[in-house]
N, C-alpha and C positions, 0 to 999 in steps of 0.2 A: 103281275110279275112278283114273284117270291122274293123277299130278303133272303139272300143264302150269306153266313158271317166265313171267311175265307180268314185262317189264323194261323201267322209265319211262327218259325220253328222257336225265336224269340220271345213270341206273345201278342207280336202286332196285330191289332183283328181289321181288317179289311171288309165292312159292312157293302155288298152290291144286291142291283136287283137283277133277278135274273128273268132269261128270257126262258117260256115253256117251250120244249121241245128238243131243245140244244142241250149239252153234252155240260157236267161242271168242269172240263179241262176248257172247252170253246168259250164257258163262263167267263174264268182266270184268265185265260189269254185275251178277252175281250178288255176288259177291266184293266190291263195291266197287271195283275196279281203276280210278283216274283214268287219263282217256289215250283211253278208249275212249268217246265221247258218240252213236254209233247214232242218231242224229236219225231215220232212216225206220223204225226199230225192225228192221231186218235184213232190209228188201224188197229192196235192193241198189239202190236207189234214189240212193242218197248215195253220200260216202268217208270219212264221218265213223268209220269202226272201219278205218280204215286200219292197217296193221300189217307188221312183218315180221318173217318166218319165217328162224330161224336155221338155215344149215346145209344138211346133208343131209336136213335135213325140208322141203324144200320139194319136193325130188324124189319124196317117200313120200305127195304130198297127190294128192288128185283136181285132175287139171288144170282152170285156171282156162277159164270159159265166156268167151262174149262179151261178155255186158251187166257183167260183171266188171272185165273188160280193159276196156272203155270208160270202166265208169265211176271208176276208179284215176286216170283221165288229168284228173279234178274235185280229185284229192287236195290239201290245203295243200301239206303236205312233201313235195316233190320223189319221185317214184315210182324205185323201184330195180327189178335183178331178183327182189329178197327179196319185193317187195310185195304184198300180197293184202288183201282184205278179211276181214275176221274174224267177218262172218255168214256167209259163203258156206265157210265150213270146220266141218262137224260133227266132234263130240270120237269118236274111238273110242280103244278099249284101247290099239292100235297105238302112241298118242302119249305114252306114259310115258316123259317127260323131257323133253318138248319146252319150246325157248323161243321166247316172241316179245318181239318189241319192238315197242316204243310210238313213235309220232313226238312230236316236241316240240309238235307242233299239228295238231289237225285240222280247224280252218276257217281 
């Protein structure tokens, strides 16, 4: 299981392991992690698990699709190049040490 560090809009870092195979929205909602509310439960339907990827992890992810990219441009806080959704990212091994951050809001 990958440490993946989950880091709220304040600074709080939220250190969990995570399970391979599952989604980092399924991560955060497993965990408890405030930050991340999945309203469509990770159809990619919403932007509610808005997130971003620190770093040189975001060059290491499967690149973002299109219903992805569209739908990021729904997001409350203002979309970065960091930005992704955190159901359309499954957890593998690869991501030991990764961090994300949380927006301050995400409707």
């Amino acid at each position: 299981m990958p440490k993946i560090t989950y880091v709220d809009a304040d600074g709080t870092e939220h250190p969990v392991d995570a399970k391979t195979g599952v989604s980092l929205m399924e991560t955060a909602i497993a965990n408890n992690i405030d930050g991340i509310e999945a309203e469509c439960g990770g159809s990619c339907m919403c932007a509610t698990c808005h997130c971003f990827i620190e770093g040189d992890w975001s060059a290491k992810l499967p690149a973002m699709e299109s219903e992805e990219d569209e739908m990021l441009g729904f997001a409350a806080e203002e979309r970065r190049d960091s930005s992704r959704l955190s159901c359309q990212i499954k957890v593998t091994d690869d991501m030991e040490g990764m961090v994300v951050h949380l927006p301050a809001e995400q409707n």
